[in-house]
C-alpha positions in Angstrom: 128.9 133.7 96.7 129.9 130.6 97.2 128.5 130.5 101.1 125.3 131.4 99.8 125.6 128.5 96.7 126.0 125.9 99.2 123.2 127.1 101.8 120.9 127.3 98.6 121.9 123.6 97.8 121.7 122.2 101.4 118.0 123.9 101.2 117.3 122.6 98.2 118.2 118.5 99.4 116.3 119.5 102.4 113.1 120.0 100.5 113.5 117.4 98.2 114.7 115.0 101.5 111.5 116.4 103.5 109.2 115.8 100.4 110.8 111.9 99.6 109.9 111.2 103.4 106.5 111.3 102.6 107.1 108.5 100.3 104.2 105.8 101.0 104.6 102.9 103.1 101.9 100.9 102.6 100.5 99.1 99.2 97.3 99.7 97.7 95.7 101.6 100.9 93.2 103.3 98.8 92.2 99.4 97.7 91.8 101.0 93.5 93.5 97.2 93.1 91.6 95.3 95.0 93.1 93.7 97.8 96.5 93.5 96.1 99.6 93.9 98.7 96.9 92.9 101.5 96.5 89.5 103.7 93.2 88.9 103.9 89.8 86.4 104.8 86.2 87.1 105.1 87.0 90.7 103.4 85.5 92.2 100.4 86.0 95.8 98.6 82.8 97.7 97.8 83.3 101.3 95.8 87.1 101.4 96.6 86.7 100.5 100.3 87.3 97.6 102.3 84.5 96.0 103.8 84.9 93.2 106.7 82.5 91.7 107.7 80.9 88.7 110.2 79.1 87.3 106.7 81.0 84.4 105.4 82.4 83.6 109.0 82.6 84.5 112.5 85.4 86.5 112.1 87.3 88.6 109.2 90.7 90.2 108.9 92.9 92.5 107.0 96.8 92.7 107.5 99.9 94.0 105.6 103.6 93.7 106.5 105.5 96.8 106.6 109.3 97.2 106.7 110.3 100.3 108.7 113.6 102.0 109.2 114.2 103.8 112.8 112.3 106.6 113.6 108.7 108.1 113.8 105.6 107.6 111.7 102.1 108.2 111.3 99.3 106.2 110.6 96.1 107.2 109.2 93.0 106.0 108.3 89.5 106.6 107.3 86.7 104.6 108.5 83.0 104.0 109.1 82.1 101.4 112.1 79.1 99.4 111.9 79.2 96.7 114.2 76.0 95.7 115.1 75.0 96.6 119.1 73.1 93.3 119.6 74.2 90.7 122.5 71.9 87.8 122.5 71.9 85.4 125.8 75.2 84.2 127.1 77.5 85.9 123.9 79.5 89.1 123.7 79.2 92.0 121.6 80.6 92.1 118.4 84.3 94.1 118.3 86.8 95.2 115.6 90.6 95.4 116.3 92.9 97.5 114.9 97.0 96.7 115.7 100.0 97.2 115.1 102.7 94.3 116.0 106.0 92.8 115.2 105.6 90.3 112.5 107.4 88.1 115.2 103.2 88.4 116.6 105.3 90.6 119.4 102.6 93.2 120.7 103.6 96.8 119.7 100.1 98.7 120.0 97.1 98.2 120.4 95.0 101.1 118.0 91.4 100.9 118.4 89.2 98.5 119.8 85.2 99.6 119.4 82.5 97.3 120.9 79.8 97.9 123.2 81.2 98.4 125.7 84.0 100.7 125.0 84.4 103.6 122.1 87.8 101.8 122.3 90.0 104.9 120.9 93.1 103.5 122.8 95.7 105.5 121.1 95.5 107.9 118.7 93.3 110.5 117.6 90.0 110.6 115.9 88.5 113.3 113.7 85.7 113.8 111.1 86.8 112.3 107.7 87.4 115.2 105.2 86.7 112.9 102.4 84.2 110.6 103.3 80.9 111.8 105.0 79.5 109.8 108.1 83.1 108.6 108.4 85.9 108.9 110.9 89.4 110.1 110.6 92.0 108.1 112.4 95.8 109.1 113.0 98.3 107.8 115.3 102.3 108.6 115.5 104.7 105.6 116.7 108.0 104.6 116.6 109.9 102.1 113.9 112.8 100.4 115.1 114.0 98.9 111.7 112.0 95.4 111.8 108.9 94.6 110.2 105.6 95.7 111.5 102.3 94.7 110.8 99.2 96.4 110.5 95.8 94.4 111.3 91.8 94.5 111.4 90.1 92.2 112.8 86.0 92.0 113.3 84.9 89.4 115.1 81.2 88.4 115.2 81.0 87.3 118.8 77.2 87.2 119.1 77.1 85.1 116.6 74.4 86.8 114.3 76.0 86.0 110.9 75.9 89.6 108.9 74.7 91.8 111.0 78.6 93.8 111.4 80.4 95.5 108.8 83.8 97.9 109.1 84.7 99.5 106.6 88.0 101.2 106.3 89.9 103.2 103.6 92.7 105.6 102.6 95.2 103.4 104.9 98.7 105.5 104.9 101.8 105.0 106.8 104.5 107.7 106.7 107.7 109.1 108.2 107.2 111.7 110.6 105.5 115.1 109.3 107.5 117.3 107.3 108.1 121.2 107.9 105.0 123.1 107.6 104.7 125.3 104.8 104.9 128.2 106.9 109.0 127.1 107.9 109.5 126.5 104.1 108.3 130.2 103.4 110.8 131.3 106.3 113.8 129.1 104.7 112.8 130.5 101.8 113.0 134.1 102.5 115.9 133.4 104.6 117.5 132.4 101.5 116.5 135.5 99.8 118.1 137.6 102.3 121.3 135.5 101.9 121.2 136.4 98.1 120.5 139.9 98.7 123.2 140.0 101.5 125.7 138.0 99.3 124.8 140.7 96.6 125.8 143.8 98.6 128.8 142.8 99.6 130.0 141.9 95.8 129.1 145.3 95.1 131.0 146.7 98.0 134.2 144.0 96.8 133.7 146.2 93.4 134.1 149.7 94.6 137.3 148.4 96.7 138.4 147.0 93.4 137.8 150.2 91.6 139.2 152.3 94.5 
């Protein structure tokens, strides 16, 4: 009984460990608060999304620190890219950046870089947003090695055509590494059962000994 007390307890901080790993990493990503937690110029927020732009400036950004202890996460993001295709006489595309560095402004990953040129998926994967239609889904795992990192957009308006590029992003999340699916809980969970039922026979067996 008391084998089977303790597994049931180790279980049960396993869950609840697994579930508090998900615990959310960055501030505000959904932007209901604006642009609280976030770093930002030439950026607005339109509906509960963030919109940069080329429209005040040549150039607009978005960045928020993140303090990470060893290990893996994942990043995620939706978003909908309209940079403009246009590239007057002797100017370049427009192009957005999306990065991940050190706030030492160390390079740590480069995560998406769409212009003309490129589709620019560099790392990571890309899938259609379940939430937001016309948009993009992107996800990317990477390692934390318990220093500040910080995530970045950038869109710069290299052809110089004031407001003709927008990128807009949303539902920005960055958590540990992916917890057991549910399908591993359900086995834990029956293999706990079978410990009760197992735990249960043998008291009964105890009992007839004890009863002779």
């Amino acid at each position: 009984m008391k084998y089977f007390f303790a597994v049931w307890i180790s279980a049960v901080f396993f869950v609840c460990g697994a579930i508090e790993s998900r615990a959310e990493l960055i501030t505000n990503g959904n932007f209901e608060n604006g642009l609280d937690g976030w770093v930002s110029y030439g950026v607005t927020v339109d509906g509960g999304e963030a919109v940069l732009s080329d429209t005040d400036d040549w150039y607009s950004y978005l960045s928020q620190e993140v303090f990470l202890d060893p290990g893996a996460f994942t990043l995620e993001f939706d978003f909908l890219n309209l940079i403009s295709p246009e590239e007057p006489d002797n100017a370049f595309p427009d192009v957005v950046f999306v990065s991940l560095f050190y706030s030492s402004e160390e390079y740590l990953l480069d995560l998406y870089a769409p212009s003309l040129f490129s589709d620019g998926y560099y790392n990571g994967h890309v899938t259609d947003s379940t939430v937001k239609i016309d948009w993009t889904h992107y996800s990317v795992t990477f390692k934390g090695f318990d220093i500040p990192v910080v995530l970045d957009f950038a869109l710069y308006g290299k052809n110089y055509i004031p407001g003709d590029s927008e990128f807009r992003v949303d539902n920005i999340a960055i958590n540990s590494a992916p917890v057991p699916e549910p399908s591993t809980l359900m086995l834990m969970g029956a293999g706990i059962v079978g410990l009760a039922g197992a735990s249960r026979k043998k008291m009964r067996k105890a009992l007839k000994r004890h009863n002779g």
